[in-house]
C-alpha positions in Angstrom: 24.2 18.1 -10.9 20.5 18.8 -9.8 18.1 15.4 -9.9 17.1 15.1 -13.2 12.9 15.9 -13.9 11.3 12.9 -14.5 13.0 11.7 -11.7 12.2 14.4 -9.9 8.8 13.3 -11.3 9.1 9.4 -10.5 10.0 10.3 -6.9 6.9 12.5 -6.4 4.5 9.5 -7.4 6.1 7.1 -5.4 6.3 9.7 -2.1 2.3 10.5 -2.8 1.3 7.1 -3.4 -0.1 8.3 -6.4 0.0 6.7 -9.9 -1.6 9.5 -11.4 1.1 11.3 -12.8 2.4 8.1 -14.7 0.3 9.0 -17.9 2.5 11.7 -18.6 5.9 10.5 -17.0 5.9 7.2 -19.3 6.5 7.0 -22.4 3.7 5.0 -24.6 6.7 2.6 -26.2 7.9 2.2 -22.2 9.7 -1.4 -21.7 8.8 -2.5 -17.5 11.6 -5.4 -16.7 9.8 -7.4 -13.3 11.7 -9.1 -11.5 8.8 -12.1 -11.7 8.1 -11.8 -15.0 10.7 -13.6 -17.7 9.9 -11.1 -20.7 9.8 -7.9 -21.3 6.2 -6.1 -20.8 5.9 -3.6 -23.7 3.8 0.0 -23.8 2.3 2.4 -21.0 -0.7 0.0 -20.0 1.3 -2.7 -19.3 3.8 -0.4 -17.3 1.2 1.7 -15.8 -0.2 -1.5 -14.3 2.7 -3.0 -12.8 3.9 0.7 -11.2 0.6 0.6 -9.8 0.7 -2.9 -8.5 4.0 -1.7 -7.3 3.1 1.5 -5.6 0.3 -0.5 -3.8 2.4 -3.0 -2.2 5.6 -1.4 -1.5 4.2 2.1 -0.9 3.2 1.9 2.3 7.1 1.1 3.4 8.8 1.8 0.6 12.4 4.1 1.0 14.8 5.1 -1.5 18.2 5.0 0.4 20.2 5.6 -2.3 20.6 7.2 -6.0 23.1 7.4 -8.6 21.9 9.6 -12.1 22.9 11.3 -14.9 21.4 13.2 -17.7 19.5 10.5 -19.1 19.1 7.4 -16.9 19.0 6.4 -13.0 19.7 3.6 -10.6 17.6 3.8 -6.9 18.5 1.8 -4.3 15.2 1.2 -2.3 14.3 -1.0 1.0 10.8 -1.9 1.7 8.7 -4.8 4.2 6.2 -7.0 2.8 4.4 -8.6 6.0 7.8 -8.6 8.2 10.0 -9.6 5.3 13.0 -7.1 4.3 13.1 -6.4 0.3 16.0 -4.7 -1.1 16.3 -4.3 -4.8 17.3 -1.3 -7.3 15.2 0.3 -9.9 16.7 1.4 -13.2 15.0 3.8 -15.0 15.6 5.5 -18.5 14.2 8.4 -19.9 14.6 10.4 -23.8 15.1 13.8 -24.6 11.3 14.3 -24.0 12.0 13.3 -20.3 9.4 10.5 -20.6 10.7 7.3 -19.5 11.6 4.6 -22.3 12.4 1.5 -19.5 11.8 0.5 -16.2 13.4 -2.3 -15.1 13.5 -3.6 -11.4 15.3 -6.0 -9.3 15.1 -7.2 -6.4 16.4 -9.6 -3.3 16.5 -11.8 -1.1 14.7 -14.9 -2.7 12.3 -15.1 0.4 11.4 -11.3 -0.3 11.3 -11.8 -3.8 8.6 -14.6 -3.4 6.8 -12.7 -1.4 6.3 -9.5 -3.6 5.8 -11.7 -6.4 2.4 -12.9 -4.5 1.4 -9.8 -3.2 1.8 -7.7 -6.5 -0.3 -11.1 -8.4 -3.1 -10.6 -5.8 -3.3 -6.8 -6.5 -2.8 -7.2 -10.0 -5.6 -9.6 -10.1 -7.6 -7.3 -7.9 -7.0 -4.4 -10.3 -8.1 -6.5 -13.2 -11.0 -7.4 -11.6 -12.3 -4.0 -10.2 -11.7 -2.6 -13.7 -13.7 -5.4 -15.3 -16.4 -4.6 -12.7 -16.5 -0.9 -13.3 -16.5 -1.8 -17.6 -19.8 -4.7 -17.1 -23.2 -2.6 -17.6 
């Protein structure tokens, strides 16, 4: 079986860096599952945040080492360094029958690594927020 599209799709972002193409690979009813967040974040905005977040700080070393699919969901096994700490986590992604993803959930290990994305993605999060709060003020 070839890759699926949108994962096709999700793998072009995350190889360019570029969260561009996330307005038309999520779905607007899209479910992100953080590994630092306890619930659910609900709807492209919230999602489209977090990948960005996400794409930010893991970009730069993020790899995909390993993929399991089939027609309508996927599990990627992915390594990445976050200043000289190893993260290893999954990313489980599920798409309908409009090949828009409907969930995004993430998890990741060890504790240490864990911690240390979960300050790195608040800073760029918060950095985000504030830059678009800059470029809204008159």
């Amino acid at each position: 079986m070839d890759r699926p599209e949108p994962l096709l799709r999700w793998h072009a972002i995350a190889e360019a860096r570029d969260p561009a193409g996330l307005s038309t690979l999520l779905a607007d009813d899209v479910t992100f599952r953080s590994p630092a967040v306890h619930t659910p974040q609900e709807g492209s905005a919230l999602t489209t945040a977090y990948l960005t977040a996400a794409i930010t700080v893991l970009g730069p070393t993020l790899q995909y080492v390993r993929e399991w699919y089939d027609d309508s969901s996927a599990v990627l096994e992915f390594r990445a360094e976050l200043e000289g700490r190893v993260v290893h986590g999954i990313d489980m992604l599920t798409w309908g029958e409009d090949g828009r993803l409907t969930d995004f959930t993430v998890m990741v290990r060890p504790f240490q690594g864990l911690q240390k994305l979960i300050e790195l993605m608040a800073a760029e999060l918060t950095r985000m927020r504030d830059q678009s709060g800059a470029q809204q003020r008159p």
